[in-house]
C-alpha positions in Angstrom: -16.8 148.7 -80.2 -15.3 149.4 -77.0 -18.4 147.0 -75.3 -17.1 144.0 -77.7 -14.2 144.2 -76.7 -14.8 143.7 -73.3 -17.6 141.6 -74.0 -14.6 139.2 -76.0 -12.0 139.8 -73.0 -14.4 138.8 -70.4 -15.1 135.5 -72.4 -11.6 134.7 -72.6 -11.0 135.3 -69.3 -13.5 132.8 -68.1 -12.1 130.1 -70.4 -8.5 130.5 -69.2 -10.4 130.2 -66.0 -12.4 127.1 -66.9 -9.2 125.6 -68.8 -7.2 125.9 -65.5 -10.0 124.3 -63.1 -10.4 121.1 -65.5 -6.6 120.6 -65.9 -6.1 120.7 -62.2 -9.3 118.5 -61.8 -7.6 115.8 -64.6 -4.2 115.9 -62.8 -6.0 114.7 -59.1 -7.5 112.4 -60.7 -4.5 111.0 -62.4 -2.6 110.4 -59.6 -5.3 108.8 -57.8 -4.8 110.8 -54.4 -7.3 112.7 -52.5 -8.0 116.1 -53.0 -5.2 118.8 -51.5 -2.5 115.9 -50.8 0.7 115.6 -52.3 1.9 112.4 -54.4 4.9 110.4 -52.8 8.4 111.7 -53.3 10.2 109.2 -55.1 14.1 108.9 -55.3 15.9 108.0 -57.9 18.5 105.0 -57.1 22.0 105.7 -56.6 24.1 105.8 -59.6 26.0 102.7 -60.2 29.5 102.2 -59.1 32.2 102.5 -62.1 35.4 100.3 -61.7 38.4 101.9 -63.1 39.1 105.7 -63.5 36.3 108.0 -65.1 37.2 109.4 -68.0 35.1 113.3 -69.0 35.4 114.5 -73.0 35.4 117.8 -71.2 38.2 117.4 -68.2 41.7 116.4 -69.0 43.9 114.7 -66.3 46.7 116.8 -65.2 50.5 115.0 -64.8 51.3 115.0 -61.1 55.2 114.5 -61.4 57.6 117.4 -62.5 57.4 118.6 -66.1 60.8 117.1 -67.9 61.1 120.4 -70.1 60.7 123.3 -67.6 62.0 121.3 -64.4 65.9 121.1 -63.2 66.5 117.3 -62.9 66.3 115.5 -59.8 69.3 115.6 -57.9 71.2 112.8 -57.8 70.6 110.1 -55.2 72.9 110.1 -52.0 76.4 108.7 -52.3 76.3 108.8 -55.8 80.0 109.4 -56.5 80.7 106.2 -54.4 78.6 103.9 -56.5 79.9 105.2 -59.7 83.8 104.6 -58.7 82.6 101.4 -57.3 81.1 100.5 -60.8 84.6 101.5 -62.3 86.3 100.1 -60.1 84.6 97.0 -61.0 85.0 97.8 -64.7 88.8 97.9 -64.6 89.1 94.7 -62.8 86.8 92.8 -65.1 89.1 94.1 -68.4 92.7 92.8 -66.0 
């Protein structure tokens, strides 16, 4: 029993063997190159541009300004006071 089974392994061996040789052999000859040389390296293009932003399913754009519910409000802008009691000012003469 014990010769069988060798007998069986060495016959698979040799057609794993035989397998591998002729698929190498059928890939040389499919690329129609010599023997030991490599095909050309080919590079894909360059993706295409994309006018306008890129929108992902996966990756959300994040707001750059302040956050109106957890931020103080901007301060006021400079001289502030001065326009608003020129814009009463204005007010009080319009109603005269």
């Amino acid at each position: 029993m014990a010769v069988e089974r060798n007998v069986t392994a060495a016959a698979a061996m040799a057609s794993l063997v035989l397998l591998m040789l002729s698929t190498t052999a059928t890939a040389r000859r499919a690329r129609h190159g010599p023997p030991g040389e490599l095909p050309p390296i080919r590079t894909p293009p360059p993706p295409s541009v994309i006018s306008g932003p890129r929108v992902s399913p996966v990756l959300r754009s994040v707001p750059t300004g302040p956050n109106p519910i957890t931020s103080d409000p901007p301060p006021p802008p400079p001289n502030h006071e001065r326009f608003q009691a020129d814009e009463d000012k204005g007010r009080k003469e319009h109603h005269l």
